[in-house]
C-alpha positions, 0 to 999 in steps of 0.5 A, a space after each residue: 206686916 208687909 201685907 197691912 202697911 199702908 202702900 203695901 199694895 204692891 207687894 201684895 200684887 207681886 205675892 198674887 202673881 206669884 201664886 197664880 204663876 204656882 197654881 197655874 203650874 201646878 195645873 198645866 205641868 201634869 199636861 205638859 209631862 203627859 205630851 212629852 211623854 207620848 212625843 218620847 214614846 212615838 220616838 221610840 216605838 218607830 226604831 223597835 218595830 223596824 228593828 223587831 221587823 228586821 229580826 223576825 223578817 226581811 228587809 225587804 218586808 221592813 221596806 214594803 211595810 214603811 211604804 204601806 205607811 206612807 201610802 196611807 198617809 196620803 189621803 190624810 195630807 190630801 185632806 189637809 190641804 184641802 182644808 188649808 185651802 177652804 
């Protein structure tokens, strides 16, 4: 057996790595799906709204809608910034 002859050491070492690198995966990969998932999801929510919007109202509703958004993220940024520089 390669794991008791003497100067096996090293390949114990490697077969060790491997684990932790298989357990670690097996750890992180849940999370690792989980953030893709929510980065697909925000991918696709933004284009059914607008589009739901644009089927029920007008344009211009649509675009008095995205400016709402962005007006109140600009006390976020604002937050943001001064936090970078403190």
């Amino acid at each position: 057996m390669a794991g008791r002859a003497p100067g096996s050491g090293d390949v114990r070492r490697r077969v060790a790595t491997l684990q932790s690198a298989m357990t670690v995966g097996q750890v992180i990969g849940p999370l690792v799906g989980a953030i893709n998932s929510a980065r697909i999801g925000a991918g696709f929510v933004g284009p059914v709204v607008a589009t739901t919007l644009l089927t029920w109202t007008s344009p211009g509703a649509l675009y008095v809608l995205l400016a709402a958004i962005g007006l109140a993220c600009v006390p976020l940024v604002t937050m943001r910034q001064a936090g970078a520089r403190a």
